[in-house]
C-alpha positions in Angstrom: 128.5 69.4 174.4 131.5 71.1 174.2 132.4 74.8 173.4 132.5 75.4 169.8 129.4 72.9 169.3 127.4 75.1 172.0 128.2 78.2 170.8 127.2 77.5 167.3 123.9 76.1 168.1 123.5 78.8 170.9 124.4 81.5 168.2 122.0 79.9 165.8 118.9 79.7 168.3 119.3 83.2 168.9 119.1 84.7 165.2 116.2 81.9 164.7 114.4 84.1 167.4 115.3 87.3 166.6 114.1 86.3 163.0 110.7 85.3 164.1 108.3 87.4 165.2 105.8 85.3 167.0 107.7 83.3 169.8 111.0 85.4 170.6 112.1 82.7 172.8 115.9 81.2 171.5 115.0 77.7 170.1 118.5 75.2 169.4 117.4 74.9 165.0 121.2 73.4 164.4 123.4 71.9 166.5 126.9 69.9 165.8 129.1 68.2 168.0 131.2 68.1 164.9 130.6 69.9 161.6 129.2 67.7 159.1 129.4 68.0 155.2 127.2 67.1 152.5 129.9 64.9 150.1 129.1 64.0 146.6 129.3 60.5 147.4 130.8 58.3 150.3 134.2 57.2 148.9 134.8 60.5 147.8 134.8 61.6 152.0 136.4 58.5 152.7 139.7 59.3 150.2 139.9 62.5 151.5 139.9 61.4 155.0 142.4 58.3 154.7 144.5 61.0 152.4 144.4 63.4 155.5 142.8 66.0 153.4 139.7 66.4 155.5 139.9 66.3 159.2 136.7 67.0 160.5 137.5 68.4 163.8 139.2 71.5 162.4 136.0 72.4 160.8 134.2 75.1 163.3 131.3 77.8 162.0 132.4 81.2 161.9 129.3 83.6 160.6 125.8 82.8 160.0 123.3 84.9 157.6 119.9 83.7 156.8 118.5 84.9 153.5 114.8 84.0 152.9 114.1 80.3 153.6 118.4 79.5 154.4 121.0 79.2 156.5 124.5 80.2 155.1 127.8 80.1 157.3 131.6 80.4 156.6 133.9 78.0 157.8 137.4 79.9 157.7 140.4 77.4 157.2 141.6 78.6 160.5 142.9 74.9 160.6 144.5 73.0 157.9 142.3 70.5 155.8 139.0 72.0 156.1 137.4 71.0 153.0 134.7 73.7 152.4 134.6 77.8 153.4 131.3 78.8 152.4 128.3 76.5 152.8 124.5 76.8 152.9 122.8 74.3 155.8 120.7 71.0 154.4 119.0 68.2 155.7 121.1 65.0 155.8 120.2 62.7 153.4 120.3 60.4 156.1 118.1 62.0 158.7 115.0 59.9 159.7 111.8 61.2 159.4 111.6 62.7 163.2 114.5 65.7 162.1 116.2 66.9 165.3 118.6 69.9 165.5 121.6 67.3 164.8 120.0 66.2 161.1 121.5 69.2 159.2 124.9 69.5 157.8 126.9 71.9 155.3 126.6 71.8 151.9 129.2 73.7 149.8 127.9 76.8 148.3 128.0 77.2 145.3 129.2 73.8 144.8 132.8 71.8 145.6 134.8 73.1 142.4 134.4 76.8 144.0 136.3 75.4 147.2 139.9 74.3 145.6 142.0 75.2 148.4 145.8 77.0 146.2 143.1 78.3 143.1 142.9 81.8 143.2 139.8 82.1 141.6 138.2 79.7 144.5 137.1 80.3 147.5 140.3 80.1 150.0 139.4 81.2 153.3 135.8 83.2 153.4 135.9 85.3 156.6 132.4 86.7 156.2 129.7 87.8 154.0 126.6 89.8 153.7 123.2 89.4 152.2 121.7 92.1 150.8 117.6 90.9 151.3 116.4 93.1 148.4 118.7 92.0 145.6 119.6 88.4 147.0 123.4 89.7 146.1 125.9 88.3 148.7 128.9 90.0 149.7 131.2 88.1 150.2 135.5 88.7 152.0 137.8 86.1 151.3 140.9 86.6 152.4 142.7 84.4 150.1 145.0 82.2 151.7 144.4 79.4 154.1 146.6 78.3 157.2 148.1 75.4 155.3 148.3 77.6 151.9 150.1 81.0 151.2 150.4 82.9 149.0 153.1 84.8 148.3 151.1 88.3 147.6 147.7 88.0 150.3 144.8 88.5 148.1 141.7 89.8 149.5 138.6 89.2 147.5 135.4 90.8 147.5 133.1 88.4 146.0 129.2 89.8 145.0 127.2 86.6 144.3 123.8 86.0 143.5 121.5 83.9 145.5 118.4 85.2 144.4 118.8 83.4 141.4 120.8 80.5 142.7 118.6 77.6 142.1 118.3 79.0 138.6 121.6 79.9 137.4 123.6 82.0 140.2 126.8 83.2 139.5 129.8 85.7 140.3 128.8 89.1 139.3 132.1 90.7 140.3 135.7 89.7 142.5 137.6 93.1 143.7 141.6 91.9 144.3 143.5 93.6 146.7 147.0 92.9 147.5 149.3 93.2 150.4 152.6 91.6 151.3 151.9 88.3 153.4 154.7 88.0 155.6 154.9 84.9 158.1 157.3 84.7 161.0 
């Protein structure tokens, strides 16, 4: 197991026992050697990874928030061709019917048109978010560029999204825009 694959599923284990209040002892709930995605079909990853679009090593889980029954986690593109920022953790289709902590992968959250890495009005590089328990609002920081993408102006988005509602009809209740100069050296 290497380092990013242990911390993940050592960070994981540990808000899956804080969470729970009858055994407090860490328990691995998801682990990944390599990030996994749920794709809309198998070509689809296939074209992306033949086009060098997704490589799935520079994929590595940078916050975790559980809301209710989920799992969410942001993958920054601190890499380039990282296909999705914001995810929600699933079951793999694939998984047999004895599910170990390796079964689960990331599906994009809300869905893969919010990803569209150069749209401003997609998710570019989500950094972190928040769930508010009460509402089901998520609070989310984009910072609006990726490592293979800038922008000339760095926009930083505060995203509020509903997830209470998400199975239903969730949707972007409001995006703040902030900008700063983005110089690279």
């Amino acid at each position: 197991m290497d380092c990013n694959s242990l911390s993940v599923a050592l960070l994981v284990g540990l808000l899956a026992a804080v969470a729970s209040t009858v055994d407090p002892t860490p328990e691995i709930v998801y682990q990944w050697n390599i990030v996994e995605y749920e794709w809309p079909n198998a070509t689809m990853k296939q074209n992306e990874i033949d086009n060098g679009n997704y490589v799935p090593e520079n994929s590595a889980v940078n916050g975790i928030k559980l809301y209710k029954d989920k799992v969410y986690v942001t993958v920054p593109r601190l890499k380039p061709n990282v296909p999705s920022t914001l995810n929600v953790v699933v079951k793999s289709p694939t998984s047999s019917a004895n599910v170990t902590s390796e079964d689960y992968i990331l599906r994009p959250f809300p869905n893969w048109a919010m990803q569209e890495v150069g749209n401003c009005e997609m998710f570019q590089g989500v950094q972190s978010m928040e769930i508010d328990p009460h509402t089901g609002y998520m609070w989310i920081v984009d910072t609006g560029t990726t490592r293979a993408f800038y922008l000339l102006l760095l926009l930083l988005l505060f995203i509020i999204y509903t997830i209470s509602t998400y199975q239903l009809k969730g949707c972007v209740i409001r995006m703040y825009y902030m900008s700063v100069l983005n110089i690279h050296v």
